[in-house]
C-alpha positions in Angstrom: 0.0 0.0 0.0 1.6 3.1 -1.2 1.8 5.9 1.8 -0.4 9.6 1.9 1.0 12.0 -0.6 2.4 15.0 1.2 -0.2 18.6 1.1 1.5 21.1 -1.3 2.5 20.5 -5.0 1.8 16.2 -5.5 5.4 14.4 -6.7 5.2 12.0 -9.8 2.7 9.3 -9.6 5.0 5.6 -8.7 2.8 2.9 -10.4 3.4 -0.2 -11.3 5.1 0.4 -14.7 7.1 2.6 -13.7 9.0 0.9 -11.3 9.3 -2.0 -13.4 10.6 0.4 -15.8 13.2 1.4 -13.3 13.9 -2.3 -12.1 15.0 -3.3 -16.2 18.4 -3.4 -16.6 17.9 -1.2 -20.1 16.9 2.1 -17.9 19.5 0.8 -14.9 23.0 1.2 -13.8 23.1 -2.4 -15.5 22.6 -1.4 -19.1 26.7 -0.9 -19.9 27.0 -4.4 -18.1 24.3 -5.7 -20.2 25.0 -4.4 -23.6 29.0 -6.4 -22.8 26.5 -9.1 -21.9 25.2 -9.4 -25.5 28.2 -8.3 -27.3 30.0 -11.3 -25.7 27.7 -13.7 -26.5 27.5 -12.6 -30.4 31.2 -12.4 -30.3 30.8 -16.2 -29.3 28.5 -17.3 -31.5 30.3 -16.0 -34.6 32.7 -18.8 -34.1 29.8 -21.5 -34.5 28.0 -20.2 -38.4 25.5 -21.3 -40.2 27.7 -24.5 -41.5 28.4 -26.1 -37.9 24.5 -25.8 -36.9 23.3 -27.4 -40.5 25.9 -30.6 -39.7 24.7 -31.0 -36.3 21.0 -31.0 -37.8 21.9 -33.5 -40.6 23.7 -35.6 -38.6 20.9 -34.9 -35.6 24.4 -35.1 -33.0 24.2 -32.7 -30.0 26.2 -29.0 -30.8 28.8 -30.1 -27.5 31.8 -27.8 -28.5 28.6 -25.0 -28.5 27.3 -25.9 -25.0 31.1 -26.3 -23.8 32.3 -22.8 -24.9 28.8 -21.3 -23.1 30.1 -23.1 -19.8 33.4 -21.9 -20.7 32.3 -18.3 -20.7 30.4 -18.6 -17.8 26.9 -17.9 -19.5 25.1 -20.9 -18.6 25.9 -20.1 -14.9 24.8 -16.5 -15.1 21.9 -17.7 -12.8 24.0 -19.3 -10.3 24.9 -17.0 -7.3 28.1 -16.0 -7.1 28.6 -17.7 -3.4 28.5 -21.0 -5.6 30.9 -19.7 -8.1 27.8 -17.7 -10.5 27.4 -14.6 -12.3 24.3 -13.8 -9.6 22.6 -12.8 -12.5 18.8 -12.0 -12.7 16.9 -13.4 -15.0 16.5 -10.6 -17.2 20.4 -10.7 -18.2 19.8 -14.6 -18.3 17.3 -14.2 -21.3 19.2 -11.5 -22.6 22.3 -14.6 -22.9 19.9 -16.7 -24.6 17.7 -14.1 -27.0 21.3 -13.0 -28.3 22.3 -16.8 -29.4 18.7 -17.8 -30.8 19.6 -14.1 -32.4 22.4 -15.0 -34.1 21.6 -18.6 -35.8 22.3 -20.5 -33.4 20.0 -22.7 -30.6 20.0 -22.5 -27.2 17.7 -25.6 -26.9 20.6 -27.4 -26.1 21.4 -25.7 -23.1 18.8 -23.6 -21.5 17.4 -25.7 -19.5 20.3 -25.8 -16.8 19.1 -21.8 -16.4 15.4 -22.4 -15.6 15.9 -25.9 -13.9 17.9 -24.1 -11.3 15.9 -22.1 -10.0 14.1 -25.3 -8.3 17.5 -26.1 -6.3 17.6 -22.1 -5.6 15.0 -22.0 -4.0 14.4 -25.1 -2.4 17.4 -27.0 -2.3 19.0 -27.5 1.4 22.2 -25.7 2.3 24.2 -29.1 1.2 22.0 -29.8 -1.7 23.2 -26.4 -2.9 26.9 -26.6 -2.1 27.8 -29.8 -3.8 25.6 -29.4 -7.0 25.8 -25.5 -7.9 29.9 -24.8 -7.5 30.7 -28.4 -9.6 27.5 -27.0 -12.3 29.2 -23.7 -11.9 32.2 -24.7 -13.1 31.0 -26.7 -16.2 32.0 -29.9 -14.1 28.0 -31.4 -14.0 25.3 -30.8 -16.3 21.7 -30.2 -15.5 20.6 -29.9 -18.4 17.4 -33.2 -18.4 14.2 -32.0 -16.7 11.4 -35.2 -16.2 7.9 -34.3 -15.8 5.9 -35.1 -19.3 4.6 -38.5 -19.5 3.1 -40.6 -22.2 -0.4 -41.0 -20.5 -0.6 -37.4 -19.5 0.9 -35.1 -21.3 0.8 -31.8 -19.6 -1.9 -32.9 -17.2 1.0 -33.4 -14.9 -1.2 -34.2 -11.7 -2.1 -37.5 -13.4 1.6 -38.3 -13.8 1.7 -42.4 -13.5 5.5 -42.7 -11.9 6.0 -43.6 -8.6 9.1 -42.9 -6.0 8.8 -45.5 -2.6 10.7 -44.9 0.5 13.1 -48.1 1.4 15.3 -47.5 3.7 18.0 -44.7 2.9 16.6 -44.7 -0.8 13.9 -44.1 -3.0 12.6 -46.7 -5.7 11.4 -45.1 -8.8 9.4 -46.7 -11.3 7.3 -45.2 -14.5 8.7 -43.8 -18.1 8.8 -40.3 -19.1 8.9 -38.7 -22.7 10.3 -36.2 -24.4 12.9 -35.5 -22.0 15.7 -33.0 -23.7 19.1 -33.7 -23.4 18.6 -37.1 -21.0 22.0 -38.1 -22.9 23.9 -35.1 -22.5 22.9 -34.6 -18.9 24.8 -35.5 -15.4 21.6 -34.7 -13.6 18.1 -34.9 -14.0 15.8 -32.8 -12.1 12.8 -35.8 -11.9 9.1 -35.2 -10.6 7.0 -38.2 -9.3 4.5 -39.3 -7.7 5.2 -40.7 -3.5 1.9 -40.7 -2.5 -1.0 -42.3 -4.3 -3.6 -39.7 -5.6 -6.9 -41.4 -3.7 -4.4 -40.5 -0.6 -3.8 -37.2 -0.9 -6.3 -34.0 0.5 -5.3 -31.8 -2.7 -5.0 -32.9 -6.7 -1.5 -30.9 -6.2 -0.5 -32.7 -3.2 1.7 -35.9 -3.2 4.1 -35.2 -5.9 8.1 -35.0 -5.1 11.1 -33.6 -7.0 14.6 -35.6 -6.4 17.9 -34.8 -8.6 18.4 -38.1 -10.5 22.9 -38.4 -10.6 22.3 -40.2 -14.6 26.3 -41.1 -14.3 25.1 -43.7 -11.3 21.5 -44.6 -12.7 21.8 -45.2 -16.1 22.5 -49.1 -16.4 21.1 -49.3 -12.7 17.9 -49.2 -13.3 17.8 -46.5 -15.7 17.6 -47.0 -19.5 17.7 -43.4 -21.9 16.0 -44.3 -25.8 16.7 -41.3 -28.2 13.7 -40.2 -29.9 14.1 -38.7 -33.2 12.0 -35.8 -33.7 11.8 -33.0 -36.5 14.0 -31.0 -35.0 17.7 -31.7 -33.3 16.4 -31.1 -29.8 17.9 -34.5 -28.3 14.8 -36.0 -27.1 14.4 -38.7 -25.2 11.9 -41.4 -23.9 13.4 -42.5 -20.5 12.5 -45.9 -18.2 12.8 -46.3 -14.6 12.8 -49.8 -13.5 13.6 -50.1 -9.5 15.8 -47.1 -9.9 17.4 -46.4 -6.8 17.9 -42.4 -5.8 19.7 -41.3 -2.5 16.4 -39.6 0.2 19.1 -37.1 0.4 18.7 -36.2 -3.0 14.7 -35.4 -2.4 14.2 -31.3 -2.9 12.3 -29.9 0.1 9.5 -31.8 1.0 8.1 -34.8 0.1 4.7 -34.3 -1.3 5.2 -30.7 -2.0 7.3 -30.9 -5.3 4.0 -29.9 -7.7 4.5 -26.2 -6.2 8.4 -26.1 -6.7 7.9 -27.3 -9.9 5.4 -24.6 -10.9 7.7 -21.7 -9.0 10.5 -22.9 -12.0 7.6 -22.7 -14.7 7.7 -18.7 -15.2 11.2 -18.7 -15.5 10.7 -21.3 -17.8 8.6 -19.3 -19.5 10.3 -16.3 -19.5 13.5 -17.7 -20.4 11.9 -19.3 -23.7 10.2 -15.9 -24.6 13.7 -14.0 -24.9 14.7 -17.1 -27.1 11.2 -16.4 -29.7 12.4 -12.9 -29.4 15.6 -13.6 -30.2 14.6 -16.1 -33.5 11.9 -13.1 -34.6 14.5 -10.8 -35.3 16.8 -13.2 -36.7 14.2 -14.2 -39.2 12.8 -10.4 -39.8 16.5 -8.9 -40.5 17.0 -12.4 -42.5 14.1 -11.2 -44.5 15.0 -8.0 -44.8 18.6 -8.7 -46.2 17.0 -10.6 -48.7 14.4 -8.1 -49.7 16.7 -5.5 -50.2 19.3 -7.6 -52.3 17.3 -10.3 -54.2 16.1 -8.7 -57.7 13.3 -9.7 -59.8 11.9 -7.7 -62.7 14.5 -5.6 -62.3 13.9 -4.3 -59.3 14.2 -5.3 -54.9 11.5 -7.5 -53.7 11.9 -5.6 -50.9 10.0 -2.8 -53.1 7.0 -4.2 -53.6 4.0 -4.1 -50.6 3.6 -7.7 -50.9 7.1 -8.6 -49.2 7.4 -5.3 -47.4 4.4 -5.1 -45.3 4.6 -8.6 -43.8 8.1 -7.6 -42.8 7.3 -4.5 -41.1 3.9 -6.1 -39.4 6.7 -9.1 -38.0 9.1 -6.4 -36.8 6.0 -4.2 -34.9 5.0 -7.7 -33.3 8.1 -8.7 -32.0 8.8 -5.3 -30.6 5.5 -5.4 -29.0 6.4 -8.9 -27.4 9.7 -7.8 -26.3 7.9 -5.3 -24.1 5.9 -7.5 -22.4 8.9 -10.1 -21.9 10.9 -7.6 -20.4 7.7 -6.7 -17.9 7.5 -10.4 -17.0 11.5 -10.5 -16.2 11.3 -7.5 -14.6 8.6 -8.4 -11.9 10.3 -12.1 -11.6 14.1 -10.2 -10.8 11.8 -7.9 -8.4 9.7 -11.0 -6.3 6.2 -9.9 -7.8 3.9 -12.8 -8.3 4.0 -12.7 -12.6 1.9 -15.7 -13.4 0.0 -14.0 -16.5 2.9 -12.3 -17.3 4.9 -15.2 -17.5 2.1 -17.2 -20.0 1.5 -14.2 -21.6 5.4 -13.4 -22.5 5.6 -17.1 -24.0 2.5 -16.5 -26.1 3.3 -13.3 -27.2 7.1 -14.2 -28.2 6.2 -17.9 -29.8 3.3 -16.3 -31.9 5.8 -13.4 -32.9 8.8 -15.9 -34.0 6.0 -18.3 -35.7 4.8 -15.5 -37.8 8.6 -14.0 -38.4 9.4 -17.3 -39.6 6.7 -17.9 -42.0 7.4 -14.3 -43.4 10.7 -15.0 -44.1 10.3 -18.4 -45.9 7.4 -16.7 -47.8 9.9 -13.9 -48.8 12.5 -15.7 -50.0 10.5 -18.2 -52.0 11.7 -21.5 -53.5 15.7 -20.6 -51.7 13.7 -20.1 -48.0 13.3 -24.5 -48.5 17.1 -24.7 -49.1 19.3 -25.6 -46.3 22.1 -23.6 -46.9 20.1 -20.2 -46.2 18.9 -21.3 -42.6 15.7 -20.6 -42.8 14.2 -24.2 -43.5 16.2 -24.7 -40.0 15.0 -22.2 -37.7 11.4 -22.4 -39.4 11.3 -26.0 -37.6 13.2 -25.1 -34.7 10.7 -22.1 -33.6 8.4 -23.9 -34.6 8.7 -26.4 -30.9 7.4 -23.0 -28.9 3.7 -23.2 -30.4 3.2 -26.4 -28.0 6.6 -26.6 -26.1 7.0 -26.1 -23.0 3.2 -25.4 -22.6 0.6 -25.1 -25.7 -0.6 -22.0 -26.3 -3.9 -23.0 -25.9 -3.4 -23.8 -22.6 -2.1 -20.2 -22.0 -5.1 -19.0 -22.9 -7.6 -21.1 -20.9 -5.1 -20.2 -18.5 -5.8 -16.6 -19.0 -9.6 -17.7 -19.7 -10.0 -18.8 -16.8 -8.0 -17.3 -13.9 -7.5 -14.3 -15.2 -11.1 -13.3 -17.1 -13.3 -15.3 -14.6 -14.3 -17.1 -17.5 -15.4 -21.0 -16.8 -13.1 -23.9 -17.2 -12.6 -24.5 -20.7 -12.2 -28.2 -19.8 
């Protein structure tokens, strides 16, 4: 609750928007440190072209000498406080890292997880949890990069998730499958939901469910078996199987039963953090595009001349601005502790509808060449493609929004 206003001539109004204003690192002290922020990680990427992403995707093998000189750097513990050997980064400057590398060709899908499944160990890992995983991630020594929550029976109806952790002894004994788990191959750790108490036990639907952090190097052959599964794009997916899988109690996040809400406290950075990256893939395919216009000739004159491939340009550009304005609004209350639920959705929405239609612009612009690998755009047109239902659909943003936002009834 804001305080009286003083009698006598009535200072400038604080609302919301502008103190979120104020907390962005664009209108901060941190803009300098930002801007080195982004002109590190292009200066990066320029050593990994257009060439080394096409023969990872032809040869669907996972970019490592990418992801290793991101570690390297120190990006992809940006999140990481600095007391565990971090950048202490908030995650505005943590998008900012991946909207610059979706920016310049290249995909972060192969690492951005290990910045939004942090957040769960942040916030409610123990002491000890936190001091033997984050220094040794820090340091590029462990990867958490494999997040396990979708299932094959439930999809995103992640309440009805089917796999099962029991307490014996000084272990837990998992049991169930999960799909289209990222990176389960190139992954130390797994961050794993599951179910420890059956559902006709529990008070609340969100009740019951546990997160544990799954060591892979000790599991797999143990009880765990990894199956790639070969998608459209090179996103490393996976289908994994526990079978009597044994993981340390000690390696349970916070408490049992509560791990549904942990979970959903790492969704909006999630979401967030995926936003920058459809921001960053708009402008790569609206300034794609618009090299293209200005230098391919037909009749004699640019393409870029004619209404036809000019307006869809500009309308892309106008919509990813727009987007980028309410990404930086949802990373701005995040980095400030506001609750930013509909921000959060409505940032991933925004950005994934903005890169979709960018995308389609740009193959429409430059014709018959936009299918031909060695222009990129075939590429990124699938990869950007994933937001639309990855990692929520948008439809379920908006019966999200329907519903607990509007006061509209349940969709379903």
């Amino acid at each position: 609750m804001m305080p009286p206003e003083p009698q006598g001539e009535s200072p400038p109004r604080i609302t919301e928007t502008t103190f979120l204003m104020s907390a962005a690192p664009e209108a901060s002290g941190d803009s300098q440190d930002l801007d080195q922020i982004r002109e590190a990680v292009r200066s990066l990427c320029d050593e990994f072209p257009g060439e080394y992403w096409r023969d990872k995707d032809a040869k669907r093998e996972y970019p490592s000498e990418f992801v290793s000189a991101l570690t390297a750097s120190g990006f992809l513990a940006a999140l990481i406080p600095e007391e565990y050997g971090g950048s202490g980064l908030g995650i505005a400057m943590g998008g900012a890292i991946l909207e610059e590398v979706q920016k310049a060709g290249c995909n972060g899908g192969a690492c951005h997880a290990q910045m939004y499944t942090m957040g769960t160990i942040l916030r409610h890992g123990s002491p000890d949890q936190k001091a033997i995983w984050l220094p040794a991630i820090a340091r590029g020594d462990l990867r958490l990069q494999a997040f396990g929550v979708t299932e094959p029976t439930s999809g995103t109806d992640t309440l009805s998730l089917r796999t099962t952790a029991e307490r014996q002894g000084e272990n837990y004994v998992v049991n169930g499958q999960k799909v289209w788990t990222s990176r389960a191959e190139h992954s130390d750790l797994m961050l794993l939901l599951v179910r420890t108490t059956p559902r006709d036990q529990v008070k609340k639907r969100t009740d019951g469910l546990s997160v544990f952090v799954v060591d892979m190097r000790e599991a797999l052959g143990h009880g765990l078996t990894i199956k790639p599964l070969r998608a459209m794009i090179n996103h490393s997916a996976t289908e994994v199987f526990f079978d009597d899988m044994k993981v340390p109690a000690g390696n349970l996040i916070g408490e049992e039963g509560k791990g549904f809400r942990y979970i959903l406290d790492g969704m909006n950075a999630e979401r967030i953090l995926i936003a920058y990256e459809c921001i960053g893939d708009a402008r790569w395919f609206i300034d794609k595009a618009a090299t293209y216009a200005k230098e391919r000739e037909v009749f004699g004159r640019p393409i870029g001349q004619n209404q036809g491939i000019q307006f869809p340009i500009a309308r892309s550009y106008a919509e990813s601005e727009a987007a980028s304005l309410m990404v930086d609004k949802a990373a701005a209350m995040f980095d400030a502790g506001i609750p930013c639920g509909p921000e959060a959705n409505m940032a991933k929405l925004l950005a994934a509808d903005a890169a979709w239609h960018a995308a389609d612009m740009c193959l429409q612009t430059h014709g018959g060449f936009g299918f031909a690998e060695e222009y990129d755009v075939e590429r990124k047109f699938r990869e950007t493609r994933l937001y639309q239902v990855a990692p929520i659909s948008t439809n379920l943003i908006l019966s999200y929004l329907g519903e607990h936002v509007l006061g509209l009834p349940r969709s379903f």
